[in-house]
C-alpha angles and dihedrals in degrees: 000000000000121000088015113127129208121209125199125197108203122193110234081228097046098048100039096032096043123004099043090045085039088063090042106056094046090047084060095042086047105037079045080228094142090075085060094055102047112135085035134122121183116176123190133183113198109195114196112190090321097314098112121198119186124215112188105182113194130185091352092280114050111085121184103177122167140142122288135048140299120239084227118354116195084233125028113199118190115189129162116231101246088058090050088056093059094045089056090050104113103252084055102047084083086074100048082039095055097048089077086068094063092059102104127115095274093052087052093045090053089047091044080063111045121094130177142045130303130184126201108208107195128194107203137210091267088049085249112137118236117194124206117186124210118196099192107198094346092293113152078186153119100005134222131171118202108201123196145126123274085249092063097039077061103057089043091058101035086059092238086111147028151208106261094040094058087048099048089052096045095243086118127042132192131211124191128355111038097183090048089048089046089052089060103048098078094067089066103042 
């Protein structure tokens, strides 16, 4: 077995209409997470290269996720699809698979009060860029770009790492609004 590759082919509908609702929900079902959200509602539009998908989330548990767009989703988020198709590569789904944890009241509340744009600039493994977009409350402004390496995107997520960490050691820079910046980095702490 050693040295063999396998290669999937996974369909954009399949993964972000099924499979990624599909650990979700069960990461609710299971954490038991969903009975701390009840009274919430948390929208989001993802928009790959054009193609939109909309997730509304009530209540914790009720999940209503289908293709096109959202009038005003609480979080906006803008990929291409080429960077989409790094993000789904194995040693990535970790990152789209760990955001699920950080979906607790508190993490609504924070998101409830965010507003403006932020911009995750990734370097990736092969040195490329990938650029993920977050409209937070359909704020265009104010504007802040977190640089930092894959690697580091990882560790944030997975919980090994955090923000300010990354910050403080100069694995993560920030350009432009730092309180908007700062209102984000409790959703990944």
């Amino acid at each position: 077995m050693a040295g063999k590759t396998l290669h999937l082919t996974l369909d954009l509908d399949e993964v972000v209409l099924e499979f990624l609702p599909k650990v979700v929900r069960e990461f609710m079902k299971l954490s038991g997470a969903a009975a701390g959200l009840a009274g919430t509602e948390f929208s989001l539009e993802v928009n790959i290269s054009g193609d939109k998908y909309r997730y509304i989330v009530k209540n914790g548990a009720e999940f209503d996720v289908a293709p096109g767009g959202l009038e005003n989703p609480m979080v906006a988020v803008s990929i291409p699809m080429e960077d989409m198709q790094k993000l789904i590569l194995m040693k990535n789904i970790d990152m789209l698979l760990g955001i699920q944890k950080k979906l607790t009241k508190e993490g609504f509340n924070v998101l409830s009060r965010i507003k403006g744009t932020v911009v995750f600039d990734l370097t990736n493994e092969d040195g490329g860029k990938s650029e993920i977009n977050v409209r937070f409350n359909g704020a265009e402004a104010p504007k802040a770009r977190f640089l930092m390496g894959i690697d580091q995107a990882r560790s944030v997520i997975s919980g090994q790492d955090n923000p300010v960490n990354l910050f403080m050691s100069g694995r993560l820079k920030i350009e432009g609004d730092m309180a908007l910046a700062m209102s984000v980095q409790p959703l990944f702490s």
